[in-house]
VEXVEXPA-27978 format. One record per atom (N, C-alpha, C): residue in three letters; atom name; x, y, z. Coordinates in steps of 0.1 Angstrom, whole numbers, m for minus. Each point is the difference from the previous one (the first is absolute). Layout:
BEGIN
ALA|CA|X|Y|Z
...
//
This chain:
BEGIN
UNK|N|994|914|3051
UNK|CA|15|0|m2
UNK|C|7|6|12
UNK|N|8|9|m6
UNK|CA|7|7|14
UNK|C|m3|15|3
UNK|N|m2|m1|18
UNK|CA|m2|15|0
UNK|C|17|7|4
UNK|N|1|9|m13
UNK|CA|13|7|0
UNK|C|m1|15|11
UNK|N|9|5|7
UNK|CA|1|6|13
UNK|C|4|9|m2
UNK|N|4|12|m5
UNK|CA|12|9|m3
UNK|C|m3|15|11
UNK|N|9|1|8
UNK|CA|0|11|12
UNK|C|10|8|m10
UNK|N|m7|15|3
UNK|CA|3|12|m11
UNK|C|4|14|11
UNK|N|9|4|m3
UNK|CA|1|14|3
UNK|C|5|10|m5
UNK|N|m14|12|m8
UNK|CA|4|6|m11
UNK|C|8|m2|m7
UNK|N|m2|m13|m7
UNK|CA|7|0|m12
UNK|C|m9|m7|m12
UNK|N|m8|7|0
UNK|CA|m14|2|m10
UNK|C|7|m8|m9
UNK|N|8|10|m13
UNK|CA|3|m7|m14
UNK|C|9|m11|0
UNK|N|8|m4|11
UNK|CA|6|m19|2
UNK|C|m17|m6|m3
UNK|N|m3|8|9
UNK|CA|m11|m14|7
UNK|C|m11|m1|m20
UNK|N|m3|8|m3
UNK|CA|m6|3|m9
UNK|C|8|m10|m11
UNK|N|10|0|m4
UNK|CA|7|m7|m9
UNK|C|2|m15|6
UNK|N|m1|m2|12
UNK|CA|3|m16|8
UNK|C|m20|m3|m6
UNK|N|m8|6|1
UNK|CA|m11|m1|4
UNK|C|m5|m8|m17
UNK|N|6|10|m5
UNK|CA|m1|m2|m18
UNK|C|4|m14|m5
UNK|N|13|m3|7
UNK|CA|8|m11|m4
UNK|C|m7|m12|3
UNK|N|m8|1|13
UNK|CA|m8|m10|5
UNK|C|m10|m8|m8
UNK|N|m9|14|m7
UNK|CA|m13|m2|m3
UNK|C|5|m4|m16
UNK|N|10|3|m5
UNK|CA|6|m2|m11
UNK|C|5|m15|m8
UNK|N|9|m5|14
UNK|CA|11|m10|0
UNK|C|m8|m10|3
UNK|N|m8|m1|12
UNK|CA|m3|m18|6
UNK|C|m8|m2|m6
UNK|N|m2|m13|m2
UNK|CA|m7|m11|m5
UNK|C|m15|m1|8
UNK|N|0|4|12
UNK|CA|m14|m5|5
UNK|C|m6|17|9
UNK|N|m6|0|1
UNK|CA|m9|11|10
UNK|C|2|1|11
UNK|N|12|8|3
UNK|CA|3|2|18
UNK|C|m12|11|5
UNK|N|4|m2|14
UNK|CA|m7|11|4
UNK|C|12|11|6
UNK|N|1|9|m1
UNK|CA|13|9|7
UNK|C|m7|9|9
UNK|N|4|1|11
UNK|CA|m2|10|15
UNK|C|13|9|m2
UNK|N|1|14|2
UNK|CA|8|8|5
UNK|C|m5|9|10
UNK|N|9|m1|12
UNK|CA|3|7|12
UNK|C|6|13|m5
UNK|N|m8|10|m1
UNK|CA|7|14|2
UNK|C|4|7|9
UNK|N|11|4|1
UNK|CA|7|2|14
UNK|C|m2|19|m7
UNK|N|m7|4|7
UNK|CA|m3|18|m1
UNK|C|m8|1|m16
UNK|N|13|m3|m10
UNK|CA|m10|2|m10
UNK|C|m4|12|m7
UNK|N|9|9|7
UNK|CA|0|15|m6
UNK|C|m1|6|m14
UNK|N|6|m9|m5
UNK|CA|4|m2|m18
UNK|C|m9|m3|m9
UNK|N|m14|m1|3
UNK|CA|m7|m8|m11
UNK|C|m6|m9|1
UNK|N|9|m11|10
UNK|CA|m2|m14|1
UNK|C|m15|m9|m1
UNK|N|m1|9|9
UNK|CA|m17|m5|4
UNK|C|m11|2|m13
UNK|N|m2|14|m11
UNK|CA|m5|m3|m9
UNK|C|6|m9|m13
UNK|N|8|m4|m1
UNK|CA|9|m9|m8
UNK|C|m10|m11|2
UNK|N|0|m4|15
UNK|CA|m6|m12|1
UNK|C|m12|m1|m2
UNK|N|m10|11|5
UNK|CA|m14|0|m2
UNK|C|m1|m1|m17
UNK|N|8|7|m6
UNK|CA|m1|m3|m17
UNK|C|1|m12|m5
UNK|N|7|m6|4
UNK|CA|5|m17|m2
UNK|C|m8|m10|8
UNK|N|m6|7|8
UNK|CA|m12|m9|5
UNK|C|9|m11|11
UNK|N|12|5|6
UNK|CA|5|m9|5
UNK|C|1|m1|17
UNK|N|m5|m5|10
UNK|CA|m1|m4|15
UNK|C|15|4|5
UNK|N|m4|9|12
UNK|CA|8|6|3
UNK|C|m5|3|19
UNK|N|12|0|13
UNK|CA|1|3|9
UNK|C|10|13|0
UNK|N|m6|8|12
UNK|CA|6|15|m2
UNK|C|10|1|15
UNK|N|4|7|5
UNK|CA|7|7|8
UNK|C|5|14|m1
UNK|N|m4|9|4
UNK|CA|m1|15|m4
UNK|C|19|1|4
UNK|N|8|m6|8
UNK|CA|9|2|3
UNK|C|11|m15|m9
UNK|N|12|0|5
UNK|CA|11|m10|m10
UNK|C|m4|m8|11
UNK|N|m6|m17|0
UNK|CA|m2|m4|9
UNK|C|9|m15|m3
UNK|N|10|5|m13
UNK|CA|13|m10|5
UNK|C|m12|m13|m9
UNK|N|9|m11|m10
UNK|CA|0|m10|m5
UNK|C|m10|m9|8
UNK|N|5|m2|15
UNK|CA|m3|m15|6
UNK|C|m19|3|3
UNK|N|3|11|8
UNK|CA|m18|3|3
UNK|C|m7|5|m17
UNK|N|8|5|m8
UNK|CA|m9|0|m13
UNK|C|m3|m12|m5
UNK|N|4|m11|m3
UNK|CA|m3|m12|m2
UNK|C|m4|m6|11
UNK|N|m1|1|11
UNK|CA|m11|m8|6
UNK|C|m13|7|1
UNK|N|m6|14|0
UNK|CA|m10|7|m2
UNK|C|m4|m11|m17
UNK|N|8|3|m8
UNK|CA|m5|m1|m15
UNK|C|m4|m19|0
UNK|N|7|m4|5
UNK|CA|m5|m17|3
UNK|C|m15|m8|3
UNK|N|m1|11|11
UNK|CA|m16|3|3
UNK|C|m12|m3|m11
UNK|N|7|11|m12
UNK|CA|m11|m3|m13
UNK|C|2|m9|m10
UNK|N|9|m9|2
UNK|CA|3|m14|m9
UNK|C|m7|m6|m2
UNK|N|m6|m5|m15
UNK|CA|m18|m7|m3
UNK|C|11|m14|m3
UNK|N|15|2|m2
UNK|CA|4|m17|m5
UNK|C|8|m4|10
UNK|N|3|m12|m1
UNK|CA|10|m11|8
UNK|C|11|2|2
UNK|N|8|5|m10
UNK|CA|11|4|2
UNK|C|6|15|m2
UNK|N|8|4|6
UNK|CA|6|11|2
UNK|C|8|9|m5
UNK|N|5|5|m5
UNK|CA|12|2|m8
UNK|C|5|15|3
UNK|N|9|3|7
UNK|CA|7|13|m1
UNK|C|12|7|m7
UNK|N|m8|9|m4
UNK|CA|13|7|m9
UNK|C|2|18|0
UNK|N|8|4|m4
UNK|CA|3|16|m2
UNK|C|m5|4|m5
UNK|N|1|17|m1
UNK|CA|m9|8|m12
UNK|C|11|0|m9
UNK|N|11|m4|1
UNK|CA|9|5|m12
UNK|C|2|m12|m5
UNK|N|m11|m11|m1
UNK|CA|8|m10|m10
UNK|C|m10|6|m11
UNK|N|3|m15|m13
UNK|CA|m4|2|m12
UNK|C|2|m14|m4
UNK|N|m13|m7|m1
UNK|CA|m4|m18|2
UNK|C|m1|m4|m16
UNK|N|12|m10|m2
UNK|CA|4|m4|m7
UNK|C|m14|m5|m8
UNK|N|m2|m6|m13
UNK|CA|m7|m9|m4
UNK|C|4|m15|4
UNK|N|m15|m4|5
UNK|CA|1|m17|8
UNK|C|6|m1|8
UNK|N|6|12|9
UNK|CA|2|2|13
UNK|C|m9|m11|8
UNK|N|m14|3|1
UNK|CA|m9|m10|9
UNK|C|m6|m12|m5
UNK|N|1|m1|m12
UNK|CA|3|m14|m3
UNK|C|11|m11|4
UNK|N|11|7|1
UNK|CA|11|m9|8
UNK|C|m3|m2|13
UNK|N|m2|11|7
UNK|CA|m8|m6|11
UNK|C|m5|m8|3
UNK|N|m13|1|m7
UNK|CA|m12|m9|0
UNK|C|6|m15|m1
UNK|N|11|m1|m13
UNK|CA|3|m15|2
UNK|C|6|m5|8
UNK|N|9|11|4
UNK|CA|8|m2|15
UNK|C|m9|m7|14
UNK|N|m9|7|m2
UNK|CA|m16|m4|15
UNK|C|m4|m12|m2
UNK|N|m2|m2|m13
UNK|CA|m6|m12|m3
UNK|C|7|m11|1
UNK|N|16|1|m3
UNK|CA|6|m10|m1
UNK|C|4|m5|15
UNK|N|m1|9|9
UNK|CA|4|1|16
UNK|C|m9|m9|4
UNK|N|m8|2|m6
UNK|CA|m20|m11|6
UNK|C|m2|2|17
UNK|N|6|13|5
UNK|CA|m6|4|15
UNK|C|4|14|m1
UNK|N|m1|6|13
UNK|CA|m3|14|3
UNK|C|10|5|9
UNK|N|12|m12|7
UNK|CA|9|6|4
UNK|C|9|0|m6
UNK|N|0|17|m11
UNK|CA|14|0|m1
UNK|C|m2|18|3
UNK|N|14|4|m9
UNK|CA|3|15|m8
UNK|C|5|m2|m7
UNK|N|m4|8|m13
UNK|CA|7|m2|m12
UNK|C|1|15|m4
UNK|N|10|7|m7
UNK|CA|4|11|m6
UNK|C|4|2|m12
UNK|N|m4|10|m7
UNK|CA|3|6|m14
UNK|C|19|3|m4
UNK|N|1|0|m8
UNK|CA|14|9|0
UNK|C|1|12|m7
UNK|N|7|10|10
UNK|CA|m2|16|m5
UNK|C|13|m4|m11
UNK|N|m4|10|m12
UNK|CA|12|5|m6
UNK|C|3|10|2
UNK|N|16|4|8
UNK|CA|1|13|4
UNK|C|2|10|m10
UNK|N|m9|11|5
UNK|CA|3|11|m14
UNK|C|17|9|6
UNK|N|3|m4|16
UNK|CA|17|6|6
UNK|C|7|m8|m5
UNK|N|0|m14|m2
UNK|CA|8|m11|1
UNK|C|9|2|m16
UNK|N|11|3|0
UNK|CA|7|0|m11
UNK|C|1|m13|m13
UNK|N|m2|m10|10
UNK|CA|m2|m15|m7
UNK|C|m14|m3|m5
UNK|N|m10|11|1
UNK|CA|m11|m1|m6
UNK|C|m4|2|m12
UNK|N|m14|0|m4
UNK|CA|m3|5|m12
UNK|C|m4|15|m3
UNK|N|6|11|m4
UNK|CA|2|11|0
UNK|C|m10|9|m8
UNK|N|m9|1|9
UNK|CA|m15|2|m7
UNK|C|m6|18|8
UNK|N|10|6|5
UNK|CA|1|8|8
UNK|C|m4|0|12
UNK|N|3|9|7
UNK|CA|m2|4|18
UNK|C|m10|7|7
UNK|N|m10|6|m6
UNK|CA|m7|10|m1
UNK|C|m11|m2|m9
UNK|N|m10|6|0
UNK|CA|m14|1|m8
UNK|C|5|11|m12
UNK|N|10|9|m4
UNK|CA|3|6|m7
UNK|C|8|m5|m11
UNK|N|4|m13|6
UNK|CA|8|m9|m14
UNK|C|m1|m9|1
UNK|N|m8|m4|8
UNK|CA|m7|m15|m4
UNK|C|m4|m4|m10
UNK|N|4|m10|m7
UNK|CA|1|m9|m12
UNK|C|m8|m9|0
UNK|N|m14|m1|4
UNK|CA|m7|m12|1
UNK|C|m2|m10|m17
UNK|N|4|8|m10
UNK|CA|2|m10|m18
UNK|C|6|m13|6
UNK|N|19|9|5
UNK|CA|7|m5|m3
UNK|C|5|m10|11
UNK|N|m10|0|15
UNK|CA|m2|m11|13
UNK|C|m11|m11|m11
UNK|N|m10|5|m3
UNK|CA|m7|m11|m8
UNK|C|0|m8|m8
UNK|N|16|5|m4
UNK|CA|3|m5|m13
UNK|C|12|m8|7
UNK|N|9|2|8
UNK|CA|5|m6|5
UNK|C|7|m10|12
UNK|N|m14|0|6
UNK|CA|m1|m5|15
UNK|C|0|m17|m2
UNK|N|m4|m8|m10
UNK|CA|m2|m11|m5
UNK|C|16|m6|0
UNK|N|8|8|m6
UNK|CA|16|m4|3
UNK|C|5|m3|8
UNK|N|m6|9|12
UNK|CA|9|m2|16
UNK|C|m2|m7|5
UNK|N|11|m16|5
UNK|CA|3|m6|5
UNK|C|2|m2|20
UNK|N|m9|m1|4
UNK|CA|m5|1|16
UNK|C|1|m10|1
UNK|N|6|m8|9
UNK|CA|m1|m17|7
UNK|C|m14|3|15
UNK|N|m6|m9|0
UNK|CA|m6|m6|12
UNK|C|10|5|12
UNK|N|m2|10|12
UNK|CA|7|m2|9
UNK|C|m8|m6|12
UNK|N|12|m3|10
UNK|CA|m6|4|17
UNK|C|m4|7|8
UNK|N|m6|3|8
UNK|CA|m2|8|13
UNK|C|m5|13|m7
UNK|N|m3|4|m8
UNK|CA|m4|12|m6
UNK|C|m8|11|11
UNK|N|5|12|5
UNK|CA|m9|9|12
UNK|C|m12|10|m8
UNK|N|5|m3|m12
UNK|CA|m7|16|m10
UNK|C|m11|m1|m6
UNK|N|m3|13|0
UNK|CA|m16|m4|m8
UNK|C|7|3|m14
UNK|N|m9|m5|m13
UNK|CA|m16|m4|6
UNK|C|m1|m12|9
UNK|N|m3|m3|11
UNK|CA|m5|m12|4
UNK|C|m10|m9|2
UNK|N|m5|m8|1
UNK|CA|m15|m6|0
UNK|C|0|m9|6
UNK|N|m10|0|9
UNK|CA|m7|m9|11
UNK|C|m12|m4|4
UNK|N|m3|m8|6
UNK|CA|m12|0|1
UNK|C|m8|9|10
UNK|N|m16|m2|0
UNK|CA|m2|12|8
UNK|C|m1|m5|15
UNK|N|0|m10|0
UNK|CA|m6|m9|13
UNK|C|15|m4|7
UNK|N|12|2|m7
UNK|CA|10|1|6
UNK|C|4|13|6
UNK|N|1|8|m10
UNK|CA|m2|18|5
UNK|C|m9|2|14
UNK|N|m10|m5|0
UNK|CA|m5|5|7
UNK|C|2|m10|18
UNK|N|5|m12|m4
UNK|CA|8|m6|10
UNK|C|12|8|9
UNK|N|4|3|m11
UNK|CA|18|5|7
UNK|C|m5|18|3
UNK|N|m10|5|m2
UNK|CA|m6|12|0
UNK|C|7|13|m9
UNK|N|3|m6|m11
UNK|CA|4|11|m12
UNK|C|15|0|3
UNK|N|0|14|m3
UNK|CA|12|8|2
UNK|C|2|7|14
UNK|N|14|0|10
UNK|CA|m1|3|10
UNK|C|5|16|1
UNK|N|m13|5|4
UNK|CA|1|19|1
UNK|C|8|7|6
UNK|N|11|m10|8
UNK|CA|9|8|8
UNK|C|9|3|m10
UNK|N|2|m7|m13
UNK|CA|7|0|m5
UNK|C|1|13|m12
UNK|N|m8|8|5
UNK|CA|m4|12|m4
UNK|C|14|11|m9
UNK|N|3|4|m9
UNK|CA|m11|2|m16
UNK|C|m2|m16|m2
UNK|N|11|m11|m2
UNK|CA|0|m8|m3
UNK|C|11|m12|m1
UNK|N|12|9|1
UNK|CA|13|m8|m1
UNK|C|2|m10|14
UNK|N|1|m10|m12
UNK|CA|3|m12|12
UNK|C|m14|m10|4
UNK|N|m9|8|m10
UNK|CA|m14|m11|2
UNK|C|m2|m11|m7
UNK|N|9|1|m11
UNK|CA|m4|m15|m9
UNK|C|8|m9|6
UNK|N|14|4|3
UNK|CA|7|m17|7
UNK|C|m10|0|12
UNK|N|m4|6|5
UNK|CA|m11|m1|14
UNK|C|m9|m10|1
UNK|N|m9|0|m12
UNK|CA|m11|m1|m4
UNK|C|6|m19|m5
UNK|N|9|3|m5
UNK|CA|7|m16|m2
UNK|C|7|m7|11
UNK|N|4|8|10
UNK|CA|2|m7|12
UNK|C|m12|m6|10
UNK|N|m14|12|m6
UNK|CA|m11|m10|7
UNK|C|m4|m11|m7
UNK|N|m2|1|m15
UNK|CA|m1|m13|m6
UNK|C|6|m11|3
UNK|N|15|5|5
UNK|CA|6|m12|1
UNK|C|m3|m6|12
UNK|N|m5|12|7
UNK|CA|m2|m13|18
UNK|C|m16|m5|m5
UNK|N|m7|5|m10
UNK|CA|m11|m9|m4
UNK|C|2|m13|m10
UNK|N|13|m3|m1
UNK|CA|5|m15|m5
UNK|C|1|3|m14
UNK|N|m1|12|m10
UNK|CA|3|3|m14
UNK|C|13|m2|m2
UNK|N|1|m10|m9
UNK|CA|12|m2|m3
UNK|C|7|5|m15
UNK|N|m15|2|m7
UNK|CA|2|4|m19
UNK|C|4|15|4
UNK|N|12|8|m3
UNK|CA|0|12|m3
UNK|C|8|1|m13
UNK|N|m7|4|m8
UNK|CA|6|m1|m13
UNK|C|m1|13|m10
UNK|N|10|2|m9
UNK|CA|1|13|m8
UNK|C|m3|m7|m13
UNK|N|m11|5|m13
UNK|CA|m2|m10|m9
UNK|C|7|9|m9
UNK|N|11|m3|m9
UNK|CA|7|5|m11
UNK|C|m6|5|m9
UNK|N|m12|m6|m4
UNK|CA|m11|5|m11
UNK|C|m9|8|1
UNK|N|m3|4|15
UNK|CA|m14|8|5
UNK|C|7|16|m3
UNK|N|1|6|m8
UNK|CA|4|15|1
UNK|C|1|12|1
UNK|N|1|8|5
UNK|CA|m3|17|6
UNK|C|12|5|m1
UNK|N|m4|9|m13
UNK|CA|11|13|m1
UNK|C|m2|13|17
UNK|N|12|0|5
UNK|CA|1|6|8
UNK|C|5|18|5
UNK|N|m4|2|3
UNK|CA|7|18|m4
UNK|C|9|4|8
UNK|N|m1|m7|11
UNK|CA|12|2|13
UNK|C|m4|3|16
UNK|N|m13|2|0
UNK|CA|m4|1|13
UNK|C|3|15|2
UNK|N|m9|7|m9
UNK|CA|m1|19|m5
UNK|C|m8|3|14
UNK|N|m2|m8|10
UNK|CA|m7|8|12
UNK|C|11|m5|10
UNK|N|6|m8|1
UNK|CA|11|m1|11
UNK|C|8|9|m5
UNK|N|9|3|m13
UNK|CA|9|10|m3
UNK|C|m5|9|3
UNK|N|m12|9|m1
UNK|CA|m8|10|5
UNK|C|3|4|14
UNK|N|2|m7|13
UNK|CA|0|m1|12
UNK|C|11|m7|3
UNK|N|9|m4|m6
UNK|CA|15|m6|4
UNK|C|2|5|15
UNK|N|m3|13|5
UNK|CA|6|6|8
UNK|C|m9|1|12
UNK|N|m10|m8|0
UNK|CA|m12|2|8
UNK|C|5|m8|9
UNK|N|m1|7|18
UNK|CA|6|m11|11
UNK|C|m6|m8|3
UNK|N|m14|m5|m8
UNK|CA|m10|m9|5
UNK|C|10|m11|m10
UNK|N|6|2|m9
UNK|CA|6|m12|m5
UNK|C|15|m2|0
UNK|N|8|10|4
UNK|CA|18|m1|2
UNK|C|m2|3|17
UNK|N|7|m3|2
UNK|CA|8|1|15
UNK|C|14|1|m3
UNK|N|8|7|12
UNK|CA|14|3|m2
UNK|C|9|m13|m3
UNK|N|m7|m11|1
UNK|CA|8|m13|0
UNK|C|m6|m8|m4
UNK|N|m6|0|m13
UNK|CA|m5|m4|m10
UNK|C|m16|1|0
UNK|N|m6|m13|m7
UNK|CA|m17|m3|0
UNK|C|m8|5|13
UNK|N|m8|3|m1
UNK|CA|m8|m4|10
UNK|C|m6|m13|4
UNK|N|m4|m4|m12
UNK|CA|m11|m13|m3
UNK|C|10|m13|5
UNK|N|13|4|m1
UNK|CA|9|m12|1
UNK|C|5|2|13
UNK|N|m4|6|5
UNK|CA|4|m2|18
UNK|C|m14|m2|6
UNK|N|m12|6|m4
UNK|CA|m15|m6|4
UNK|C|7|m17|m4
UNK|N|m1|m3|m9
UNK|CA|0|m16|m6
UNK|C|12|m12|8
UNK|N|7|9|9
UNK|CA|12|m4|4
UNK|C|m4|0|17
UNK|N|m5|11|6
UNK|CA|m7|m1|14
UNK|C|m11|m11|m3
UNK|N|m8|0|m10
UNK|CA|m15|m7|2
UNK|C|1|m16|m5
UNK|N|15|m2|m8
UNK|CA|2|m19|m2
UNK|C|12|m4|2
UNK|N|6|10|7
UNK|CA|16|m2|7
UNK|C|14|m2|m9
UNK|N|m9|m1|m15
UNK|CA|13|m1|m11
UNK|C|m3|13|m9
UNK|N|8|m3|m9
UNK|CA|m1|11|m10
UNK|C|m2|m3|m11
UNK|N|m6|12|m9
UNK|CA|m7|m5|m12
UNK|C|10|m5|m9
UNK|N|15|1|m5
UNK|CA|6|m5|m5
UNK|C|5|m17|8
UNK|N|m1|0|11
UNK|CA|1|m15|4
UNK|C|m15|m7|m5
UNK|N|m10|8|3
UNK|CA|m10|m11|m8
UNK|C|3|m3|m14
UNK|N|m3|7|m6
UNK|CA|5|3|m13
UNK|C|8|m12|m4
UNK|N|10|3|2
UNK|CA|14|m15|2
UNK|C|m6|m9|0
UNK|N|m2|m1|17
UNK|CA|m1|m18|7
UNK|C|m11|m8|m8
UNK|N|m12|9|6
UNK|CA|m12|0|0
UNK|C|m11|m5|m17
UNK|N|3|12|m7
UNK|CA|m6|0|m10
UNK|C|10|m2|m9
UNK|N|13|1|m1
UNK|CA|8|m5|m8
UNK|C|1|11|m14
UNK|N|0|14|7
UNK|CA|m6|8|m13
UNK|C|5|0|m12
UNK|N|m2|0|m8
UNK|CA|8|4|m18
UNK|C|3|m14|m3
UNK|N|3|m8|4
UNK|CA|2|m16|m2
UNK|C|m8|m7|m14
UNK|N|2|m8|m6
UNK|CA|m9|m4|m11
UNK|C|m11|m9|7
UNK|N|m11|1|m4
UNK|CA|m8|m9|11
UNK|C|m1|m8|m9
UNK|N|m2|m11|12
UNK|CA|2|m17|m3
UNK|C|m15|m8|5
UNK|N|m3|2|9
UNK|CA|m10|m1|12
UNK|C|m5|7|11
UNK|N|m8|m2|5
UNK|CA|m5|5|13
UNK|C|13|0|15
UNK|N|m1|12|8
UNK|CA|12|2|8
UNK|C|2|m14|9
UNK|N|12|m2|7
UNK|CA|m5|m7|14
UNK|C|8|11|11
UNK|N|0|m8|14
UNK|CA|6|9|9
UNK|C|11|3|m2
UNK|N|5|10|m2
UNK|CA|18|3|0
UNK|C|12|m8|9
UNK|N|7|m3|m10
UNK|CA|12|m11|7
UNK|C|8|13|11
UNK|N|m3|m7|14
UNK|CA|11|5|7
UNK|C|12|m6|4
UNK|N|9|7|m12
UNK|CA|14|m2|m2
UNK|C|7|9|8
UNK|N|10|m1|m1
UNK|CA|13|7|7
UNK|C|m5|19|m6
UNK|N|m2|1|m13
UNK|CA|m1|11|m5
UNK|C|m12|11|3
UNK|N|m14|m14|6
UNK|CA|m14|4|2
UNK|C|7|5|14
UNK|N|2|m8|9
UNK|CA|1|4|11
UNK|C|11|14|6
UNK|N|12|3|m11
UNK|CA|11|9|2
UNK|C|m20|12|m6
UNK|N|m4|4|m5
UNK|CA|m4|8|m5
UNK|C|m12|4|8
UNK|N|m6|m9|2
UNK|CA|m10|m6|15
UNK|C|7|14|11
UNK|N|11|m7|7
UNK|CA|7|6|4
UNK|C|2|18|0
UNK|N|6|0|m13
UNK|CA|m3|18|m6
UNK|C|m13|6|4
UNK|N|m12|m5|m3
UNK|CA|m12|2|1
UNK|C|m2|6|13
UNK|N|6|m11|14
UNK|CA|m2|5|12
UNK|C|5|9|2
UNK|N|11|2|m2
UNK|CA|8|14|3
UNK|C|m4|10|m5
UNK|N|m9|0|m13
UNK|CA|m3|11|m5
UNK|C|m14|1|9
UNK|N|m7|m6|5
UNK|CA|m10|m1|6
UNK|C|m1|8|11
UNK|N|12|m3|9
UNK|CA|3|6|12
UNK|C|6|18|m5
UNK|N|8|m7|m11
UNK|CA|3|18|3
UNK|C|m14|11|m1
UNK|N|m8|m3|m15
UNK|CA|m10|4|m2
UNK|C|m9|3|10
UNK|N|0|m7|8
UNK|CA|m14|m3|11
UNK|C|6|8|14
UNK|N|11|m3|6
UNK|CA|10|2|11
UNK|C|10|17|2
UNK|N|1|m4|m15
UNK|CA|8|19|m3
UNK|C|1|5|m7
UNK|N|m8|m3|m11
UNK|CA|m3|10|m8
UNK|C|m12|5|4
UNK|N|m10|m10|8
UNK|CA|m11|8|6
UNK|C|m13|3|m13
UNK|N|3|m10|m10
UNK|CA|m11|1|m3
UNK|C|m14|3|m1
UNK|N|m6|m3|8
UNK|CA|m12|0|5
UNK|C|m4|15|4
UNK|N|10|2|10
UNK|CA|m3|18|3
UNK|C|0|10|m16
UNK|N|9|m1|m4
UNK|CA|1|8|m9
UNK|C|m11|m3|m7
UNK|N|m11|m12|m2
UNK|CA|m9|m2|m12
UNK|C|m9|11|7
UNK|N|3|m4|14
UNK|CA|m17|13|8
UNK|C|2|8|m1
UNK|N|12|9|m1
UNK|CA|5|13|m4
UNK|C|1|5|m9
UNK|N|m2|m8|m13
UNK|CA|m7|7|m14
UNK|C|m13|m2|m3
UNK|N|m5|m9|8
UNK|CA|m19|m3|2
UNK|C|m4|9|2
UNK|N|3|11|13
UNK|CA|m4|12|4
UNK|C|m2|11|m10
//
């Protein structure tokens, strides 16, 4: 089936409850890998109890290199990455599965849809492991109405392994993480993937990304002038993740079909445009680059 990927950093009881939901919810026998990033917490006997495969890192060694260390030990075909703070819906991977099969090849991406536990338009099942409501998500996740989207960047996502391992995972500069999934879809896309798809029915209660709020303030991921990951992504494909997004992948869109090249209209090319300029400033005077070597140190 699929080997599921989940990069952890002390956050033992997410992962424990994501872990549960797994072994609980799918329909078929994954195998699940977690990257422990330090792991101070527990982590590591959790998993030896559960009997579950695991890559270590005594230090936070950041999303992109935790999943490609954890990739290494994948016994299936396809891929699948996800957080320690979801919580996997029932038939989550059976939608998948029909999704793969109905594709009848190996170039795509296909993605789950989080239900946000922040999102006010969601289903209000609490924020936290302290009032989490798992009755009242099980009892009422069958109601929520998700459409098929486009361009989807999020995990969970699933791929194959022979494509992963083409475009070479996740890119580490992109270190903790922000800004590696449109990345990682910008290489697919120069490898001719054109399926990027969000499946309305695949689903994962979400908690909010309880390790990036954790570290909001960490300069490996803000800079004085926004992302980091979005000025890496902006020096390294000359546009920006919201112009891909757009042109490109056509994100939030209802999907219809497989992408084609983006129409360069008057509006591609005014934005095209923006791109360079932000390019030059980023690169020319904002001086990106120096300041990355000056928090490297």
């Amino acid at each position: 089936m699929f080997s599921i990927i989940i990069p952890s950093f002390n956050n033992c009881k997410y992962l424990e409850l994501c872990i549960k939901s797994i072994l609980k919810n799918s329909k078929f026998n994954h195998q699940i890998i977690v990257h422990v990033n330090e792991g101070s917490d527990g982590t590591i006997d959790l998993l030896k109890k559960e009997k579950i495969d695991y890559t270590y890192t005594a230090y936070n060694a950041g999303i992109c290199k935790g999943m490609n260390m954890a990739a290494k030990k994948s016994r299936f075909d396809y891929i699948l990455y996800a957080h320690d703070d979801f919580y996997f819906c029932p038939n989550w991977d059976q939608v998948m599965l029909n999704e793969k099969n109905n594709i009848n090849h190996n170039n795509f991406y296909i993605s789950g849809t989080m239900i946000e536990a922040l999102c006010k338009n969601s289903l209000d099942c609490g924020d936290n492991l302290d009032n989490f409501n798992e009755r009242k998500l099980l009892s009422n996740y069958k109601n929520l109405n998700f459409d098929d989207h486009q361009g989807s960047t999020w995990a969970p996502h699933l791929i194959h392994k022979k494509l992963w391992d083409r475009v070479g995972g996740f890119s580490e500069e992109f270190y903790p993480g922000t800004g590696s999934d449109p990345d990682l879809n910008m290489k697919l896309w120069k490898q001719n993937v054109r399926i990027f798809k969000k499946l309305g029915k695949s689903l994962v209660f979400h908690f909010g990304s309880t390790v990036t709020r954790r570290e909001n303030k960490d300069e490996n991921i803000i800079t004085e002038s926004g992302s980091k990951g979005n000025k890496i992504f902006l020096l390294k494909w000359g546009i920006t993740i919201k112009f891909f997004r757009k042109y490109y992948l056509k994100s939030e869109s209802i999907y219809k079909d497989q992408l084609d090249e983006p129409k360069k209209d008057l509006l591609f090319l005014i934005g095209l445009l923006k791109c360079k300029i932000n390019y030059i400033y980023v690169k020319y005077i904002y001086n990106f680059n120096d300041k990355i070597k000056l928090v490297s140190k």
